[in-house]
N, C-alpha and C positions, 0 to 999 in steps of 0.2 A: 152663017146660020146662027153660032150664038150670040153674034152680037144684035140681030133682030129679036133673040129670046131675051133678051135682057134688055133692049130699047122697048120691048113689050110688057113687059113687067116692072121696070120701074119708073119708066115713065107716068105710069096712072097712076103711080103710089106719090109720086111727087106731087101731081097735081092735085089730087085727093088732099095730101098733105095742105099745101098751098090753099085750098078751099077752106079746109077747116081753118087754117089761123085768121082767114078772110070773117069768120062767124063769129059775132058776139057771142061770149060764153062767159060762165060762171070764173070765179076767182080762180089763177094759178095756186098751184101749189107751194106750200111753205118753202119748201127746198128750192123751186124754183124763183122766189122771190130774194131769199139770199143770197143765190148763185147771183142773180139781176143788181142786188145792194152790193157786192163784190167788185160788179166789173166796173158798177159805179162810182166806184170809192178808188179805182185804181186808174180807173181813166182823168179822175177830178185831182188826185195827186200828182199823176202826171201832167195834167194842164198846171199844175200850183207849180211844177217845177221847172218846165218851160217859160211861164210868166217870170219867172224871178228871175230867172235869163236873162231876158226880154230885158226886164225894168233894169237890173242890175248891173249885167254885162257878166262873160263868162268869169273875167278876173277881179270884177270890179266890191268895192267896198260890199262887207256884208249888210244885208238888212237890220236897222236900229231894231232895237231890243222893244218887243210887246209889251206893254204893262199889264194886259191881261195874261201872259205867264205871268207874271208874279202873282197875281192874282188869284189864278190856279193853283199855282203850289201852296199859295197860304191858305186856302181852302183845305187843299185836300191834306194839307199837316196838320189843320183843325181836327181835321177826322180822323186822321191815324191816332192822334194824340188821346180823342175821346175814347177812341174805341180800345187803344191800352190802357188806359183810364181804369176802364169796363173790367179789361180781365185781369187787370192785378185785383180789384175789387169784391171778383167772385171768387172765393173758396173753390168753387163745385164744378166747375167749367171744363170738360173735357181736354184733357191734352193741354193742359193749361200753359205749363215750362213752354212745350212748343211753339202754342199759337204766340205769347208775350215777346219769344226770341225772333218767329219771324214778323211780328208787331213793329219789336225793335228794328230789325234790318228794314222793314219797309222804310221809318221813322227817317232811318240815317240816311238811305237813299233820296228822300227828298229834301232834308236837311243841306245835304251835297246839289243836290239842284239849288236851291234855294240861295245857298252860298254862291254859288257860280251866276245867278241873276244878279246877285247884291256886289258882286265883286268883291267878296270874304275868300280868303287862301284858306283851302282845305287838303288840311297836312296828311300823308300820308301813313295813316297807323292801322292797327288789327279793326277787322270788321266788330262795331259791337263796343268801344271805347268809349266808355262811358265819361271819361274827360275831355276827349275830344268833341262828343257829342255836345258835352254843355258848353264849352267853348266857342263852337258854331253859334250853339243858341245864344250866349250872351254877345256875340257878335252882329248877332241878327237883328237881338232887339235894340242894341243900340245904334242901330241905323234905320230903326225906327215899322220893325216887321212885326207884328203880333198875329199870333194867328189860336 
């Protein structure tokens, strides 16, 4: 008996359901659209990491280096760089010490990317070494990196 109360009741809510996604309508909702860009971006990474399988072989040599990373990190080093630029610049800047020191660790983080593209040994010292830091850089520019 309850399972005919229940084949009774949610059977027509399904179909119901079913009808309506059948009905042009007005635009999904925001949250529903990034929940949608989510599955998408997870399903496309994993087809990206299947393919490299594929092409590569499980043990086989790794994929040659992009020149567009490099490309990227010298970008966006432009922009860190500008934008500590900026706040050593301004006197007035809220939270100034902080924002410049996490400026810096951004800096050095890509500096270490950067290096490990160029094939520059990036020695290991304190976070924030400001000799090491120009060491990178004059390492970088002499292999011909400007950013």
């Amino acid at each position: 008996m309850t399972w005919w109360l229940i084949l009774w009741l949610v059977a027509p809510a399904l179909t119901f359901g079913v009808v309506l996604r059948l009905i042009p309508g007005t635009e999904t909702s925001p949250r529903r659209r990034a929940a949608r860009e989510r599955r998408r971006a997870r399903v496309a990474g994993a087809l990206d990491r299947v393919a490299g399988r594929v092409r590569h072989g499980r043990h086989g040599a790794p994929p040659p280096a992009d020149p567009f990373d490099a490309l990227h990190v010298q970008m966006r080093l432009g922009i860190v760089a500008d934008h500590l630029r900026r706040l050593e610049d301004d006197p007035h800047a809220w939270a100034r010490a902080e924002r410049i020191i996490a400026s810096q660790l951004a800096y050095d983080a890509l500096l270490a990317d950067a290096c490990r593209l160029a094939g520059v040994e990036v020695l290991p010292r304190a976070k924030g070494d400001p000799w090491e830091r120009m060491r990178e850089e004059v390492e970088l520019a002499s292999r011909g990196w400007t950013w």
